[in-house]
C-alpha positions in Angstrom: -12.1 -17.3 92.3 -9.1 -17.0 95.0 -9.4 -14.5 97.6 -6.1 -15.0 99.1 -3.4 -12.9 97.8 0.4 -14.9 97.0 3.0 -13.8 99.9 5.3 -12.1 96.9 3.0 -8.9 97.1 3.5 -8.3 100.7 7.1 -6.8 99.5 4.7 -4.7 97.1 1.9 -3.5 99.4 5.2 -2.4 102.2 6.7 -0.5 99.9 3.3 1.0 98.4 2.2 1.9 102.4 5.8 3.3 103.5 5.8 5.7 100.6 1.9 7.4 101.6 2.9 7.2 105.2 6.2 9.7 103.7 4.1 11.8 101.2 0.5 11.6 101.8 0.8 14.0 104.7 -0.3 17.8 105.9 -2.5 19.4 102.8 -2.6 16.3 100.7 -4.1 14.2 103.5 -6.8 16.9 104.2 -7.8 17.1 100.2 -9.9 14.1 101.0 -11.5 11.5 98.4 -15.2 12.8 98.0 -16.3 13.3 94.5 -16.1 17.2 94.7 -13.1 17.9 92.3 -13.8 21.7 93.0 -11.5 24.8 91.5 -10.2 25.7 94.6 -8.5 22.5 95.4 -7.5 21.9 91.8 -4.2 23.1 92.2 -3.3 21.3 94.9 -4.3 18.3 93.5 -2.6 18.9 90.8 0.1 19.4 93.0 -0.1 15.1 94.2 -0.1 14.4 90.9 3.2 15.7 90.9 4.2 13.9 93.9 3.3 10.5 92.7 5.0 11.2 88.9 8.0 11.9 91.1 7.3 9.2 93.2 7.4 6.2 90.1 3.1 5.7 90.9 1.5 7.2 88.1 1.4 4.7 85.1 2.4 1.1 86.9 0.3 -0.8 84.5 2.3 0.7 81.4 4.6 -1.1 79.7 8.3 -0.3 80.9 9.4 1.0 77.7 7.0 4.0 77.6 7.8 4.2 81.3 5.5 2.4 83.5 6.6 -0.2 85.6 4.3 -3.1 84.3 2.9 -4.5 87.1 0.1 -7.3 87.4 -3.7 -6.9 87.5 -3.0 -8.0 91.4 0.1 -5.3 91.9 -2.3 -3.0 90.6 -5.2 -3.9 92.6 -3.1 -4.3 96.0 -2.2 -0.4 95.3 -5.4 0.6 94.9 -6.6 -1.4 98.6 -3.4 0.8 100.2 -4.5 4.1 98.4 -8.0 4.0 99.6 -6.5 2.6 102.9 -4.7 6.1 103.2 -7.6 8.0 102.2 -5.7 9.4 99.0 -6.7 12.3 97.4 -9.4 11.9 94.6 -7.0 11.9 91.4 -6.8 14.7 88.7 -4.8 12.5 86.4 -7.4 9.7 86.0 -8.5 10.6 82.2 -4.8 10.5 81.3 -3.5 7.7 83.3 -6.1 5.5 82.7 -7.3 6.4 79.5 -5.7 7.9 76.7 -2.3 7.1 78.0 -3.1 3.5 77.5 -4.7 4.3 73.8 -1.4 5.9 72.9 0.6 3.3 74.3 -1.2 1.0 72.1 -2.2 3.2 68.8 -0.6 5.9 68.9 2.2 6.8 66.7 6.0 7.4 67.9 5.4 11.5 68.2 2.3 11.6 70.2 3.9 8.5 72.7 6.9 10.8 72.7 5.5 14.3 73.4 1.9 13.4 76.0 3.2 9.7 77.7 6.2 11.6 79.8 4.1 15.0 81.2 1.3 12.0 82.0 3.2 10.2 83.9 5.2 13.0 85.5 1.7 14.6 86.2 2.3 17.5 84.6 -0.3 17.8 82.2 -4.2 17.0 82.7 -6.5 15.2 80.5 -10.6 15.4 80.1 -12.5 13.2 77.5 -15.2 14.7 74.2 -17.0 11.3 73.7 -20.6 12.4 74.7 -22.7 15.0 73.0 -26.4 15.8 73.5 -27.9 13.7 70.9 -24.7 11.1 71.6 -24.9 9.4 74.9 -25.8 5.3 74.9 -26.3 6.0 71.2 -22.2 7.2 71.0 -22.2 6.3 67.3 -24.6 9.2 66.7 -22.2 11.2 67.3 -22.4 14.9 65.1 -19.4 16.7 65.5 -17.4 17.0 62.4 -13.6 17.0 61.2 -12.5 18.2 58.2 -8.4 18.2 57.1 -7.4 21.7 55.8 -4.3 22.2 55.0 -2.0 20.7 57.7 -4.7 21.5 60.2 -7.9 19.4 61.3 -10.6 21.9 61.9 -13.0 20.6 64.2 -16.8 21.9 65.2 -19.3 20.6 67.5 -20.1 20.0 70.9 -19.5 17.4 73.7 -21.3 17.4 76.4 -21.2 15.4 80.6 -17.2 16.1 79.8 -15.8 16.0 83.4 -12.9 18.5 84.4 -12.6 20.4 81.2 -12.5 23.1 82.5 -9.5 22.5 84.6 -7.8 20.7 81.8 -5.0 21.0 79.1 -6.2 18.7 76.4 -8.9 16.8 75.5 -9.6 13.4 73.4 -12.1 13.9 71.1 -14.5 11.4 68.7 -15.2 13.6 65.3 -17.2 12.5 62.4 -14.8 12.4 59.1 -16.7 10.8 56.6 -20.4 11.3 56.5 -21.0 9.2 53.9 -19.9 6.1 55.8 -22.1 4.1 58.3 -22.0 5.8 61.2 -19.3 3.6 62.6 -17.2 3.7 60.3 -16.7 7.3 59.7 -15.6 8.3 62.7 -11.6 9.6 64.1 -10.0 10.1 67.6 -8.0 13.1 67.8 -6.3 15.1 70.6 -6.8 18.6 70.9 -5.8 21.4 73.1 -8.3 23.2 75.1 -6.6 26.6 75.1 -7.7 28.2 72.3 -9.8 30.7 70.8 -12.2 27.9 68.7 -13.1 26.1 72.1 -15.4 27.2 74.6 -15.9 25.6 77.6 -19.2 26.4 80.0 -19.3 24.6 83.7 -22.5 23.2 83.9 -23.2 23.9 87.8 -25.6 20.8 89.4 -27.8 20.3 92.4 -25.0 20.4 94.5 -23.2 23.8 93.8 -20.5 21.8 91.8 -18.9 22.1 88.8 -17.3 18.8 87.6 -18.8 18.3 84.3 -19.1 20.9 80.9 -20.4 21.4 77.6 -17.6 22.3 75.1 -18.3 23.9 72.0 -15.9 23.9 69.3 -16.4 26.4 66.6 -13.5 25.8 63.8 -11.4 24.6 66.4 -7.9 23.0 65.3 -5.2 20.5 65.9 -2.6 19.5 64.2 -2.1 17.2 61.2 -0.6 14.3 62.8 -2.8 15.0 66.1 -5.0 12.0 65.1 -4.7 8.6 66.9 -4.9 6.1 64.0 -6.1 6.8 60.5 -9.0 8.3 59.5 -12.2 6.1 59.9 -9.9 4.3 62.9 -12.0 6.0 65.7 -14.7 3.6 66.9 -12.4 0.6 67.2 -10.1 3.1 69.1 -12.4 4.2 71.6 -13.7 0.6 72.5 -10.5 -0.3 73.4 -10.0 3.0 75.4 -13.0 2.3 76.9 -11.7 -1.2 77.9 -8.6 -0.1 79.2 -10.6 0.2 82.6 -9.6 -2.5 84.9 -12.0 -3.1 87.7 -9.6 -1.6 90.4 -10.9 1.9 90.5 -13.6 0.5 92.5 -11.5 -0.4 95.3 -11.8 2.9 96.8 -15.4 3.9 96.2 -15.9 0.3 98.1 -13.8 1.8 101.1 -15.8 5.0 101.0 -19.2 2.8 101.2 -18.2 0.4 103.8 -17.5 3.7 105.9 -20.6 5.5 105.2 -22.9 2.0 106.0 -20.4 2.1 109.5 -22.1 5.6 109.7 -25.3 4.8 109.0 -25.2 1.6 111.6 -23.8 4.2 114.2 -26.6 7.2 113.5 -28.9 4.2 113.8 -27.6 3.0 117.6 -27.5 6.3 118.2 -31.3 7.1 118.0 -32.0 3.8 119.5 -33.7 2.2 115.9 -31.6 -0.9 116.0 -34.8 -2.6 117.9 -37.0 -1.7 115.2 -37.2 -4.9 113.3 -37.9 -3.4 109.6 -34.5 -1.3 110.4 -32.2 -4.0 111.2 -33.5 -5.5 108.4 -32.7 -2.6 106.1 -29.0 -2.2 108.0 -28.6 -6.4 107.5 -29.3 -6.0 103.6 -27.2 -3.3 103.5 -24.2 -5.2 104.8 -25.1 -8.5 102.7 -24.9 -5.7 99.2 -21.8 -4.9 100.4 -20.0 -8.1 100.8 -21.9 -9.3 97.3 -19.8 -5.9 95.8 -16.9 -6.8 97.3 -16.7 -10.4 96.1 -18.0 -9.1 92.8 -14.1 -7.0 93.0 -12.7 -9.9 92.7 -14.2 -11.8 90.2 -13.7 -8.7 87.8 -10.0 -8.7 89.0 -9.6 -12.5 88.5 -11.0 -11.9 85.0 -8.5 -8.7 84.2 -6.0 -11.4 85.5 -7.3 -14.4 83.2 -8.0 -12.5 80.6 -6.6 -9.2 80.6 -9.6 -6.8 80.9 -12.7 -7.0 82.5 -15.5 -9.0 81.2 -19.1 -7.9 80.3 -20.1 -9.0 84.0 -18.5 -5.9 85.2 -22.2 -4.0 84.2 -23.7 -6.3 87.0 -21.2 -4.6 89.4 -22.2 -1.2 88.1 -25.5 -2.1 88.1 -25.3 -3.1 91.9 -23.2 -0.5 93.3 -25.4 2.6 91.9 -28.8 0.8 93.4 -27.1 0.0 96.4 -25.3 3.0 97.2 -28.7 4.9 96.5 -30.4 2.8 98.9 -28.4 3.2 101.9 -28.6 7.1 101.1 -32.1 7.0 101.2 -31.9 4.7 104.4 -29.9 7.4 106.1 -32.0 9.9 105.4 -35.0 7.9 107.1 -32.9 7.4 109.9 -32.1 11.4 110.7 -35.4 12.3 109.7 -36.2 15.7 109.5 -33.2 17.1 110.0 -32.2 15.5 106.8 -34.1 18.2 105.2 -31.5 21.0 106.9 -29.4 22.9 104.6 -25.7 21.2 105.7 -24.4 22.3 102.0 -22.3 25.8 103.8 -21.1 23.9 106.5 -18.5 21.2 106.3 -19.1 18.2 108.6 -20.4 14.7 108.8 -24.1 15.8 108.1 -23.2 17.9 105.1 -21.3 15.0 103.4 -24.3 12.4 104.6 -26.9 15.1 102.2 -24.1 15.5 99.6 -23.8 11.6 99.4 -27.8 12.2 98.9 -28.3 13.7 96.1 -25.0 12.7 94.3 -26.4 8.9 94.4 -29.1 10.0 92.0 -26.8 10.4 89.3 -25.0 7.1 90.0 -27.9 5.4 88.1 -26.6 7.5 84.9 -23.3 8.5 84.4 -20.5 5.8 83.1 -23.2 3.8 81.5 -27.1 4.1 82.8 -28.9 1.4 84.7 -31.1 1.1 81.1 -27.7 0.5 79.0 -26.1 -1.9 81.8 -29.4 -4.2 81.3 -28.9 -4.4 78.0 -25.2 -4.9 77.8 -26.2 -7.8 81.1 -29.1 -9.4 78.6 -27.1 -9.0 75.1 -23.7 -10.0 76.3 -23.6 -12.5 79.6 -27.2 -14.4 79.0 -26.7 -14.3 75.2 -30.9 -13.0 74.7 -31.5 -10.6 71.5 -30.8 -7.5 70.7 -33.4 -4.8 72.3 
């Protein structure tokens, strides 16, 4: 594992840097890069999206004929170090970028790369992803939502559920049962479907926070086109592996930045209130900072992997596993630290101890979403120590 970077990306990182000092000014600095992807800011991020479509940023991983600028694993990673560097906005785009722009790059056919792989990369058009319904989480091959072909329309009914910006969204990429009679795997298809119509309906589910990031979509005889499925019919599991593997490791880079800054926090509330002589709390503040170098030096062994092999291994669940435990423990350690004035009400007021109680209680659900603790074991035991199946 090399930690040094070669001297031909300094060229790359200048010009990444020069064009945020330029753009990421006024408004877009102040949208900030907190999880809270909130209506009122929406169009405004929307708005940056814009910005870095028009700026040749969106994309960079794609191949150049689909209009991405096919950069390395280690391009890509020093952009990410420089976004977070800047504090750049949390992205709207991400679903498409990352996601099903990649899927269509690699299965979709010549109309769909021709009609969705330009507004994504020009940031005109907004993407949320239908893979997990109520009875469909770990288990995504459980899936119930059906498909059915009538005519030159797929009809579509069912519901997805933990879907992220839908609300806020144009389309959304959806896994739909097609064959019931076929193992569970098997009969399953990836379509893309627009939200704006009247067979969707789309209900904010609103959590401890106030926030409303993720929904439950219904679809009652909801349609798409014909030739709005990725792949042929039965194609969909294989499909949505490899969308989920088109995630690279890099995203992390600037969650990592937002953590070292809140454990600098945490250190300072900690001075402040004279508790670095108590011996258990320098301990807690020491294993703090030791998690945090093992995350970061787990970065680059998931980037060195992407760059050896050309995605992520199955030791990225360690990673996950480490960051939702660790991030949850330094919340809790800052709560112990302000004591009871952790137990104000700081949600109205914007400041440093409103986002230190919003960090809180949005570390309980780090342990969940994008694969839970429980799931991460498994896929750690099944998958990098070889043991059996649970």
């Amino acid at each position: 594992m090399d930690f040094t970077y070669p001297p031909e990306l300094d060229t790359f990182r200048a010009e990444i840097r020069a064009w945020l000092e330029q753009h990421l000014t006024g408004e877009f600095l102040e949208l900030g890069n907190g999880e809270d992807l909130g209506a009122d800011t929406w169009p405004l991020r929307c708005r940056w999206e814009q910005e870095m479509g028009a700026g040749g940023w969106i994309g960079l991983e794609w191949p150049t004929a689909y209009g991405g600028r096919e950069v390395s694993a280690m391009e890509s990673l020093v952009f990410a170090e420089e976004y977070a560097r800047a504090s750049g906005p949390t992205r709207a785009g991400t679903f498409g970028e990352g996601l099903i722009g990649p899927t269509l790059v690699h299965f979709g056919s010549d109309m769909q790369k021709e009609r969705f792989l330009g507004p994504i990369l020009r940031g005109e058009e907004i993407w949320c992803q239908g893979f997990s319904e109520p009875g469909a989480g770990s288990d995504l091959a459980g899936l119930a939502t059906k498909a059915r072909l009538e005519g030159d329309r797929w009809v579509i009914d069912g519901q997805k559920v933990w879907t992220s910006q839908a609300h806020l969204s144009e389309w959304i990429f959806v896994l739909a049962r097609t064959d019931g009679a076929a193992a569970k795997h098997k009969g399953i298809s990836f379509f893309l479907v627009p939200l704006d119509q009247p067979g969707i309906e789309i209900r904010p589910l609103v959590d401890m926070l106030g926030d409303q990031h993720f929904c439950e979509v219904f679809f009652d005889g909801a349609t798409t086109a014909a030739d709005m499925i990725v792949g042929e019919p039965g194609d969909g599991w294989k499909i949505a592996m490899a969308t989920l593997g088109f995630e690279r490791g890099t995203a992390f880079v600037g969650q990592l930045k937002k953590f070292a800054t809140e454990l600098d926090i945490v250190i300072g509330l900690a001075r402040e209130r004279g508790l670095t002589s108590d011996p258990v709390m320098r301990q807690r503040l020491a294993q703090s900072h030791i998690g945090l170098e093992l995350m970061r030096f787990g970065l680059f062994r998931t980037v060195t992997s992407v760059v050896r092999y050309g995605r992520p291994g199955p030791e990225a669940s360690i990673g996950k596993l480490q960051w939702s435990k660790w991030h949850q423990e330094l919340t809790e350690l800052c709560t112990d630290i302000l004591g009871a004035e952790a137990t104000l009400d700081h949600h109205r007021t914007k400041g440093l101890l409103h986002d230190l109680q919003h960090s809180f209680l949005f570390a309980r659900s780090q342990t969940i979403y994008a694969g839970s603790s429980e799931v991460q074991h498994n896929i750690i035991g099944e998958r990098v120590l070889g043991l059996p199946k649970d």
